[in-house]
C-alpha positions in Angstrom: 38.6 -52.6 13.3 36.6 -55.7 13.7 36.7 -55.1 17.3 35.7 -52.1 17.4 32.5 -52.6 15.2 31.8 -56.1 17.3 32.0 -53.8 20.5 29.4 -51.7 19.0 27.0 -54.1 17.8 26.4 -56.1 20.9 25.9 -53.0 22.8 22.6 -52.4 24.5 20.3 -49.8 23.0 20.4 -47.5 25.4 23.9 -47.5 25.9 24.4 -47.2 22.1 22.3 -44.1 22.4 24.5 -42.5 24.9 28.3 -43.3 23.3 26.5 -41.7 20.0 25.3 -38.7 21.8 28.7 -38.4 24.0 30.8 -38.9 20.6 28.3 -36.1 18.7 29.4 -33.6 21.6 33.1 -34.3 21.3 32.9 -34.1 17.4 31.5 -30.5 17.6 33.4 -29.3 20.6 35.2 -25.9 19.5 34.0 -26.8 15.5 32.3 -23.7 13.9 28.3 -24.4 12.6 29.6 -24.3 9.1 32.3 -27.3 9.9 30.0 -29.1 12.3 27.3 -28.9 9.1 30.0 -30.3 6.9 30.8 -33.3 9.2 27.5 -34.3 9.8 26.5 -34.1 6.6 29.5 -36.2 5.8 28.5 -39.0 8.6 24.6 -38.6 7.4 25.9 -39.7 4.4 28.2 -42.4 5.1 25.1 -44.1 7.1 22.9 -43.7 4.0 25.5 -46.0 2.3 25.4 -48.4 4.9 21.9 -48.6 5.2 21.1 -48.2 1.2 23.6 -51.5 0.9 21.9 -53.5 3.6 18.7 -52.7 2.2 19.9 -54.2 -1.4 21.8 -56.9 0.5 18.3 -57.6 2.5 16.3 -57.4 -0.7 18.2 -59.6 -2.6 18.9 -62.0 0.0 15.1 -62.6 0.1 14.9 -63.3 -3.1 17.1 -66.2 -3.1 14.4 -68.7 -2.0 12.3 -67.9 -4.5 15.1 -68.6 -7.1 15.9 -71.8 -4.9 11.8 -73.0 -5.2 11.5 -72.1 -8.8 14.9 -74.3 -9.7 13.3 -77.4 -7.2 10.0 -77.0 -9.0 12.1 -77.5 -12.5 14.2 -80.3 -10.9 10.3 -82.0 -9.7 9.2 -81.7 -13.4 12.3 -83.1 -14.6 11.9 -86.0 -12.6 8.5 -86.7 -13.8 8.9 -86.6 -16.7 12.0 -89.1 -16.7 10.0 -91.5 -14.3 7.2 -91.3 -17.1 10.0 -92.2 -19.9 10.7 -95.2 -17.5 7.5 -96.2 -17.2 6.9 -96.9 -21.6 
């Protein structure tokens, strides 16, 4: 499966485009509007997963700095004041 998903992430753009549009045609050949509705509505969902978790994944990862700073700016004061305890 890896493969597969490595395959499609290093694709170019355009070519990306294509594969999607060529698979889209495949899906609905012979397939009835009401079971072409149901399967795109499936695969619309299944990217709203994807993309709602990267989102989080994104927004949280960004976050991490700040948690990072905040901790370094506790460690700073720390230090001070022990280096102010040395100096009595």
């Amino acid at each position: 499966m890896d493969y597969l998903f490595n395959f499609i992430y290093t694709l170019p753009p355009k070519s990306a485009t294509i594969i999607a549009v060529l698979l889209g045609f495949i899906l609905i050949d012979d397939l009835p509007a009401e079971k072409q509705n149901v399967l795109g509505n499936f695969l619309v969902l299944v990217g709203q997963v994807v993309a709602t978790n990267a989102a989080q994944q994104d927004y949280s990862d960004g976050l991490k700095p700040d948690k990072e700073k905040e901790q370094m700016k506790n460690d700073i004061e720390r230090l001070k004041k022990q280096i102010e305890e040395l100096r009595r």
